[in-house]
DRENDO-1510 file (C-alpha; in Angstrom, 1 decimal, always signed):
<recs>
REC; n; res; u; v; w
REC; 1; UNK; +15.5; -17.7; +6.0 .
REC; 2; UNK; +16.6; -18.3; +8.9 .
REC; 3; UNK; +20.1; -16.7; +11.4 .
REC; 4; UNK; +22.5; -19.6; +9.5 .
REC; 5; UNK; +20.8; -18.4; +6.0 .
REC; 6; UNK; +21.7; -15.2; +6.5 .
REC; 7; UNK; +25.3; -15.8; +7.9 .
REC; 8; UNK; +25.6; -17.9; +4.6 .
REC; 9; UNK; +24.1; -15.1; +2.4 .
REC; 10; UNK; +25.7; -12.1; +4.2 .
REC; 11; UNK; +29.5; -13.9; +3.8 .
REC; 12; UNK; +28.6; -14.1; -0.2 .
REC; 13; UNK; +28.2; -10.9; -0.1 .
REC; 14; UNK; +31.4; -10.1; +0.8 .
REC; 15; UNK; +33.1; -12.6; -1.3 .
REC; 16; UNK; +31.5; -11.1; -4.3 .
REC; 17; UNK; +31.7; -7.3; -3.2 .
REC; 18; UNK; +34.9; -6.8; -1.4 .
REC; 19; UNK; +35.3; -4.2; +1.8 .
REC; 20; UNK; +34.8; -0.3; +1.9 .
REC; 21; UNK; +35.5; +2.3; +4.6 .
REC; 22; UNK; +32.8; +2.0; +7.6 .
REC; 23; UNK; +32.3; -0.8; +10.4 .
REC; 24; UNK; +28.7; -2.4; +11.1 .
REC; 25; UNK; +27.4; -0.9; +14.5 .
REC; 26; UNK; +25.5; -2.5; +17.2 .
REC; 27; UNK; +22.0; -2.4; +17.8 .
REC; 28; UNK; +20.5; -0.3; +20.8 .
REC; 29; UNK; +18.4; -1.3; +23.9 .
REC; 30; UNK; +14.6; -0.4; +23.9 .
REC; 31; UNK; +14.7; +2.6; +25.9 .
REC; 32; UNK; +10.7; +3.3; +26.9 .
REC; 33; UNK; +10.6; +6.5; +29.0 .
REC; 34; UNK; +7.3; +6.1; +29.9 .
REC; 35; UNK; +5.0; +8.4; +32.1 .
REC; 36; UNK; +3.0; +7.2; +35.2 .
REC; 37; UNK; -0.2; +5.8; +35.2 .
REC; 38; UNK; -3.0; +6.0; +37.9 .
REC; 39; UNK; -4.8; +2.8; +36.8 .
REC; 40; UNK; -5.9; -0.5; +38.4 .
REC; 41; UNK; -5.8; -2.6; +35.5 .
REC; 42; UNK; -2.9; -4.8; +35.1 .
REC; 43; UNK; -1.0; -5.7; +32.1 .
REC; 44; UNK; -2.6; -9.0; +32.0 .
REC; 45; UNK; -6.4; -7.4; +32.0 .
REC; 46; UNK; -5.3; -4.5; +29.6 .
REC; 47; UNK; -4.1; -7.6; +26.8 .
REC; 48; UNK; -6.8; -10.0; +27.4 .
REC; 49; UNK; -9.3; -6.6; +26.4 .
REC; 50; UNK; -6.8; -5.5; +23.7 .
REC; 51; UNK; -7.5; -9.1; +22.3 .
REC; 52; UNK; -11.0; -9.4; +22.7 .
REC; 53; UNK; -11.7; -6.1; +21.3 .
REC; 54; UNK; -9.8; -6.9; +17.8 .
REC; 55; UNK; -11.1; -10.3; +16.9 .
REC; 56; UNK; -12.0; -9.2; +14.3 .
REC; 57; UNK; -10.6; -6.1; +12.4 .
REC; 58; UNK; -11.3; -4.8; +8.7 .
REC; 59; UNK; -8.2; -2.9; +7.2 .
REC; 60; UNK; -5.1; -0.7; +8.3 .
REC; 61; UNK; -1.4; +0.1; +7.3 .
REC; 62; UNK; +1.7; -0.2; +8.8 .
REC; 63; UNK; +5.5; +0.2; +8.9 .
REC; 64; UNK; +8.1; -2.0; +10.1 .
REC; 65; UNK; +11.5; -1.6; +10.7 .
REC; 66; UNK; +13.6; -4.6; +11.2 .
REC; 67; UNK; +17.3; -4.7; +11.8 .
REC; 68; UNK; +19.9; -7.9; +12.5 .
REC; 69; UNK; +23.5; -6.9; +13.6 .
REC; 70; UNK; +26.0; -10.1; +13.8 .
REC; 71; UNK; +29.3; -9.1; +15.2 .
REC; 72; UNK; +31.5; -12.6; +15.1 .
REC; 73; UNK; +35.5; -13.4; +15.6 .
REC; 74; UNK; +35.8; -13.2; +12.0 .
REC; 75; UNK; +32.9; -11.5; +10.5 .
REC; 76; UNK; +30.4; -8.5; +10.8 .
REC; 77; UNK; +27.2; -9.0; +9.3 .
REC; 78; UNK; +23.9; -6.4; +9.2 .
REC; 79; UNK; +20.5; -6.9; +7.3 .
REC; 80; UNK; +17.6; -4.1; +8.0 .
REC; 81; UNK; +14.2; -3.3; +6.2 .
REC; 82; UNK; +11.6; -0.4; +6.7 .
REC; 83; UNK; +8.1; -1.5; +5.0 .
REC; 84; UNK; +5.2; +0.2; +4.0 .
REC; 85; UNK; +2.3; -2.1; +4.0 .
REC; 86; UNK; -1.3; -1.7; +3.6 .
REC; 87; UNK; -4.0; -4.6; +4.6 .
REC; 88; UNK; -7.6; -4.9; +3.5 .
REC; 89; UNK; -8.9; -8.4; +6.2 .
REC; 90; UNK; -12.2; -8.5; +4.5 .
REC; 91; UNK; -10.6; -9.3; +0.7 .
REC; 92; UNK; -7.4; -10.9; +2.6 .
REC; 93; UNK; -5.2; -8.5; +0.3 .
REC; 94; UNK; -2.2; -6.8; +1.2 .
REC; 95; UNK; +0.5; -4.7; -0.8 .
REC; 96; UNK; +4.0; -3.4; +0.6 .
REC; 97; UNK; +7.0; -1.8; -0.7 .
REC; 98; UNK; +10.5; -2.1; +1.4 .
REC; 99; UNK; +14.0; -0.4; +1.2 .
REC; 100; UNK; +17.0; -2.9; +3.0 .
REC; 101; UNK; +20.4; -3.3; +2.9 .
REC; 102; UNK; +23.1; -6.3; +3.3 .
REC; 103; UNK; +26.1; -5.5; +5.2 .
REC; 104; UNK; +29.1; -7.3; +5.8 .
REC; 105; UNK; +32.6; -6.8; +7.1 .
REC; 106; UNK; +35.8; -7.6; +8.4 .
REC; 107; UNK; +36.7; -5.8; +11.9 .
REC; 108; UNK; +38.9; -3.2; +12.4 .
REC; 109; UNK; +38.8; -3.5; +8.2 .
REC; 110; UNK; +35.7; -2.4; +6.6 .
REC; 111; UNK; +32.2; -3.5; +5.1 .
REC; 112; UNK; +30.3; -3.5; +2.4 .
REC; 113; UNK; +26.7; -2.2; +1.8 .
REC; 114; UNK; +24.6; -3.8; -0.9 .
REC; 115; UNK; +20.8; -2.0; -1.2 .
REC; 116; UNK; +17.7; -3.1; -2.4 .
REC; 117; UNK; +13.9; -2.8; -2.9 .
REC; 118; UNK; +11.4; -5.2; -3.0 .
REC; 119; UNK; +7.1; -4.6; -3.9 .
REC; 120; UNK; +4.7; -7.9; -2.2 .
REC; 121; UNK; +1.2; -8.5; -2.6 .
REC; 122; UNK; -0.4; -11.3; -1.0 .
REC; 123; UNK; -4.0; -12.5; -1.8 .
REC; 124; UNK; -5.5; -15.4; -0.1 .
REC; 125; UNK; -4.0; -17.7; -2.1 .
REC; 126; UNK; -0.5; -16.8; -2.4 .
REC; 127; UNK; +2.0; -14.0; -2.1 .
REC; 128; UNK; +4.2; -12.7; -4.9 .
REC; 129; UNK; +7.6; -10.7; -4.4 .
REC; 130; UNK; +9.4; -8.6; -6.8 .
REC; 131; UNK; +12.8; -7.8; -5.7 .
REC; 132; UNK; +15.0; -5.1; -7.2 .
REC; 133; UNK; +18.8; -4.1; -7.0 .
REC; 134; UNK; +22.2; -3.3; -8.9 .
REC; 135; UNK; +22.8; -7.1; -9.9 .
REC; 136; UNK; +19.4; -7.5; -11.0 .
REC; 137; UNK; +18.7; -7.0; -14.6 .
REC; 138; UNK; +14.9; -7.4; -15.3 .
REC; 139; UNK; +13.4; -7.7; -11.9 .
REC; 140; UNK; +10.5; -10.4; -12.0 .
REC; 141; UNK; +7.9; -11.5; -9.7 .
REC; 142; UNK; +7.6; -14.7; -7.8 .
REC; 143; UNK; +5.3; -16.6; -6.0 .
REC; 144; UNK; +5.8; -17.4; -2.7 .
REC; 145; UNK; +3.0; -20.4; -2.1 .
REC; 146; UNK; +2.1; -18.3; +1.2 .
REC; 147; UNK; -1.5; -17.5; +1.5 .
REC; 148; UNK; -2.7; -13.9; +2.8 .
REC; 149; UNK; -3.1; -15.5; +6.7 .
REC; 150; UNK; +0.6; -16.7; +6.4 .
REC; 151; UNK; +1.9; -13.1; +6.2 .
REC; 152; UNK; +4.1; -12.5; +8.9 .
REC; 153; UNK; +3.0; -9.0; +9.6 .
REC; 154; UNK; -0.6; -9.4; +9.5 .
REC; 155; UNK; -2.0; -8.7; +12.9 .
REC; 156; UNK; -2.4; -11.3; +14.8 .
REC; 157; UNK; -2.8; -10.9; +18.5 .
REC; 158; UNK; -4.0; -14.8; +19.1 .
REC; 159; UNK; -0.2; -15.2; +19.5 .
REC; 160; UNK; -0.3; -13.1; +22.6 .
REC; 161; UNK; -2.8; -15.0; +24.0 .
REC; 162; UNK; -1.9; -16.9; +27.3 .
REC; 163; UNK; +1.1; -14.9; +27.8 .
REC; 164; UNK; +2.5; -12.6; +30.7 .
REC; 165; UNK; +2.4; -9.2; +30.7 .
REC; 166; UNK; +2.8; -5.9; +33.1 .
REC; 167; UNK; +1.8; -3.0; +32.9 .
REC; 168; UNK; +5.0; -0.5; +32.6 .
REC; 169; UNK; +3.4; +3.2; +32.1 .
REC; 170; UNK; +2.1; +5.2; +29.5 .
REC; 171; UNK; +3.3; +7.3; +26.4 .
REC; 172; UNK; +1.9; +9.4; +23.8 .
REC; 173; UNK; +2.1; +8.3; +20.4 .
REC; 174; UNK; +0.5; +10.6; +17.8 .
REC; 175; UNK; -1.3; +12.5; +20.1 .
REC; 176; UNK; -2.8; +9.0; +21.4 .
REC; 177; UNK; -2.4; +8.0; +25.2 .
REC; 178; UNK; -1.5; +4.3; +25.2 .
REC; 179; UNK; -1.0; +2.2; +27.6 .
REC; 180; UNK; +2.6; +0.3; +27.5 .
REC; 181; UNK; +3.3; -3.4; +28.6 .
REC; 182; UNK; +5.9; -5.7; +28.3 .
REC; 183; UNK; +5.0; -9.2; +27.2 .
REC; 184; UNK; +7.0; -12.1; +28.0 .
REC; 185; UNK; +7.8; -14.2; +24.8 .
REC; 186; UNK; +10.3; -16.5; +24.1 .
REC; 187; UNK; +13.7; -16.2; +21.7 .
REC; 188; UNK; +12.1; -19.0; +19.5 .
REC; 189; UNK; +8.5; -17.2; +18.9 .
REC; 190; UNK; +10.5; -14.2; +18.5 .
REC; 191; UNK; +13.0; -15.5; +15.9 .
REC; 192; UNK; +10.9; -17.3; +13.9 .
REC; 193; UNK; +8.6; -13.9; +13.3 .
REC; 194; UNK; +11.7; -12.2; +12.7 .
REC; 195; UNK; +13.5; -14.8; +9.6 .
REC; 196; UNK; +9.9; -15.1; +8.5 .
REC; 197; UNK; +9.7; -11.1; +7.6 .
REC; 198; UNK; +13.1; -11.2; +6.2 .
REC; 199; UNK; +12.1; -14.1; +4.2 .
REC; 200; UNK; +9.4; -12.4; +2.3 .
REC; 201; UNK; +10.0; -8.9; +2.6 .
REC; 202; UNK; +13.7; -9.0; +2.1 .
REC; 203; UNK; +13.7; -12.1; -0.9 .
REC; 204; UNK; +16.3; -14.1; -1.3 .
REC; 205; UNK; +16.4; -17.7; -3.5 .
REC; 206; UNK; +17.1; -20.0; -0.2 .
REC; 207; UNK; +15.6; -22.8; +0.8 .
REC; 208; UNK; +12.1; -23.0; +3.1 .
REC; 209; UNK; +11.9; -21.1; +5.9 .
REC; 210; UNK; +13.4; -23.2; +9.3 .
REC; 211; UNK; +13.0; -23.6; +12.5 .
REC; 212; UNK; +14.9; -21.2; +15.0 .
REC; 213; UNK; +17.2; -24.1; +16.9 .
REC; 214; UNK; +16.8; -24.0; +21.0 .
REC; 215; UNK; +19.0; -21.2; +22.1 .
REC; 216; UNK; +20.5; -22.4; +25.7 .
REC; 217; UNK; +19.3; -19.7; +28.0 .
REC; 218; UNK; +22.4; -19.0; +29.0 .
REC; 219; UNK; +23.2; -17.8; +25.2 .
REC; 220; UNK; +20.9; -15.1; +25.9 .
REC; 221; UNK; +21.9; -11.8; +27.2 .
REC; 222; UNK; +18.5; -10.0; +26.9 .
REC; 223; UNK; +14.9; -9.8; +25.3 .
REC; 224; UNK; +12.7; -7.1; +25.5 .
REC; 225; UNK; +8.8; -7.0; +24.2 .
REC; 226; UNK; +6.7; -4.4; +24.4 .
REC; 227; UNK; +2.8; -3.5; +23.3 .
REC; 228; UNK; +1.7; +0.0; +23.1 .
REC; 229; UNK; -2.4; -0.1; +23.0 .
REC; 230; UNK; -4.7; +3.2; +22.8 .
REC; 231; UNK; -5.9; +3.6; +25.7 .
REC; 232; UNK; -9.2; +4.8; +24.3 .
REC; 233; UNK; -9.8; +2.0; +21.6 .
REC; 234; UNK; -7.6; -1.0; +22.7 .
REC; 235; UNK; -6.2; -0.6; +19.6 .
REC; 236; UNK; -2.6; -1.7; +19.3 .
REC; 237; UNK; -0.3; +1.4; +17.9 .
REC; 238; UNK; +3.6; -0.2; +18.2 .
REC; 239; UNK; +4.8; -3.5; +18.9 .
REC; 240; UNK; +8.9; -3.7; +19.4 .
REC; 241; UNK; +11.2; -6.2; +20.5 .
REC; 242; UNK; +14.5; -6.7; +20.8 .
REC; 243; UNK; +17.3; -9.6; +21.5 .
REC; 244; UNK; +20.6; -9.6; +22.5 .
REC; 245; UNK; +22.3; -12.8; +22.6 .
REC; 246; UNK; +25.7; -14.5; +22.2 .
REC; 247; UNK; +26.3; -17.3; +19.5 .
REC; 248; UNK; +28.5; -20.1; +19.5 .
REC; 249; UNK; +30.5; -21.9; +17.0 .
REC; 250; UNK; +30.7; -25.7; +18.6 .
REC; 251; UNK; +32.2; -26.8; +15.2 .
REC; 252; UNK; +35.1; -24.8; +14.5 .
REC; 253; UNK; +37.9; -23.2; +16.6 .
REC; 254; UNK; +40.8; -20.4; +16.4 .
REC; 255; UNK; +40.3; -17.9; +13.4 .
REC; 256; UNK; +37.9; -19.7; +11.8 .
REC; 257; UNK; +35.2; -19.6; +14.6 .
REC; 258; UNK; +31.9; -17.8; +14.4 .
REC; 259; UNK; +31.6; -17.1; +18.0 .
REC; 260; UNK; +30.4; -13.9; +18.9 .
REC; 261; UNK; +27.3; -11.6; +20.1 .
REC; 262; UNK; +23.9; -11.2; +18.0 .
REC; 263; UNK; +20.8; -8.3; +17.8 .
REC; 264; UNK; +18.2; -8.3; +16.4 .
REC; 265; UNK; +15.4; -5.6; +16.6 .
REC; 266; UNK; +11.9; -5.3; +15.4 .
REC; 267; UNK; +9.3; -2.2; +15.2 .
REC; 268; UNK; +6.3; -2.4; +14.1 .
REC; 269; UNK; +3.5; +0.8; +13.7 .
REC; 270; UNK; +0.2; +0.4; +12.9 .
REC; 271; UNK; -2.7; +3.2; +12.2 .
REC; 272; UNK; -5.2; +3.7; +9.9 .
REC; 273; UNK; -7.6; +1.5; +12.1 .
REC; 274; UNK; -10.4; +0.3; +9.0 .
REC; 275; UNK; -10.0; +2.7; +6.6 .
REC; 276; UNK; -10.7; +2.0; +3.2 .
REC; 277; UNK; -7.2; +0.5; +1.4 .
REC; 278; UNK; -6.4; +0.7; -2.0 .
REC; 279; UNK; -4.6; -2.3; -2.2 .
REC; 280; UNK; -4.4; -3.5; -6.7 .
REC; 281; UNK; -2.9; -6.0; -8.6 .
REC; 282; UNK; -0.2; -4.5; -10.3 .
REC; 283; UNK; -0.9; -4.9; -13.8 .
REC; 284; UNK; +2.8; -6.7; -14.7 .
REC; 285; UNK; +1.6; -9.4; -12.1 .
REC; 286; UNK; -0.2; -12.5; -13.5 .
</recs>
């Protein structure tokens, strides 16, 4: 599902739901406030170890918080999901439960909210979603045809691999020095990991999974990535990043243009380095 899927899906929503009291809000910077760090190491040394050290890693859990805010000439749009996910590498098995919400909007009018839950559990074969709201009577699951490897939160740090990075400070997360850097990725790389989580973790019925289109670097404002890795363990403990760009409607004009300005923002936590994960088949799942 990509940013055009969820335009498409977002303005159903409101179609079908009508507007309430409440406008969509936008999505703030990443704000670091890190501390100093007497170091020689550079961001570029600190990844390539960070990578190195993790080739290969046996369990740990997660949660990610992912949040889209669309504000348009016409339309406001929001999606966000917070997931709990736990994943066992040496069975390739993983199980998550999310909480989201569609929003959509007129301004200066109102928006709608529309929540929703959804349980996944991938094997290395496929991955099954169950998704669960007010318009759904008997929630059933469905196969995905996306193995355990596809998963888009699984951690993968070969995608950092041949990248910039700097070393901007540390910060203390959980009683854990870490060592912060900002990695230089692209809006593509970025987007495509983004619409990929939404596509499994907040299920809709649309059609494959697309490719971002080429954003003009001139459509975009801002991206920000940053790693934070332990500095004990090179183990990574928070990957965010977050995109401000503007978006522009080159079919239609006047009223019935979708220009405007786009967000999106990603968090990911992870902990619970190879700890034994009780990851089952639910017993409703065949």
């Amino acid at each position: 599902m990509n940013l055009n899927q969820i335009i498409l899906l977002l303005s159903l929503v409101i179609i079908a739901s009508g507007c309430i009291n409440g406008n969509s809000q936008q999505l703030e910077e990443i704000r670091l406030e890190t501390k100093e760090i007497e170091t020689e190491k550079t961001g570029d040394e600190i990844l390539n170890q960070t990578i190195e050290k993790n080739e290969y890693i046996e369990s740990h859990k997660l949660t990610n918080n992912n949040e889209l805010a669309m504000d348009l000439s016409v339309l406001e749009f929001g999606i966000g999901t917070e997931t709990n996910a736990s994943f066992d590498y040496t069975k390739q098995t993983s199980q998550g439960n999310t909480n989201g919400f569609f929003r959509a909007g007129i301004p200066l009018i109102g928006s709608n909210q529309t929540n929703f839950e959804t349980e996944t559990y991938s094997d290395e074969e496929t991955t099954y979603v169950k998704k669960k709201n007010d318009t759904i009577e008997k929630p059933e699951w469905r196969d995905m045809n996306q193995s355990f490897d596809k998963n888009p939160l699984t951690l993968d740090l070969k995608l950092f691999e041949g990248t910039e990075s700097n070393l901007e400070g540390q910060k203390t997360i959980k009683g854990q020095e870490t060592y912060v850097i900002s990695v230089i990725q692209d809006y593509n790389k970025l987007e495509n990991h983004f619409s990929s989580i939404m596509n499994i973790y907040a299920y809709e019925e649309t059609e494959e999974t697309e490719e971002a289109e080429e954003l003009p670097e001139e459509d975009i404002r801002q991206i920000q990535t940053y790693l934070f890795i332990g500095q004990e363990d090179y183990k990574p403990l928070k990957y965010i990043y977050y995109i401000d760009f503007d978006i522009k409607d080159n079919e239609n004009e006047g009223i019935l243009s979708f220009d405007g300005r786009g967000q999106i923002k990603s968090e990911t936590r992870y902990f619970d380095y190879n700890e034994i994960q009780e990851i089952e088949k639910n017993d409703d799942l065949t």
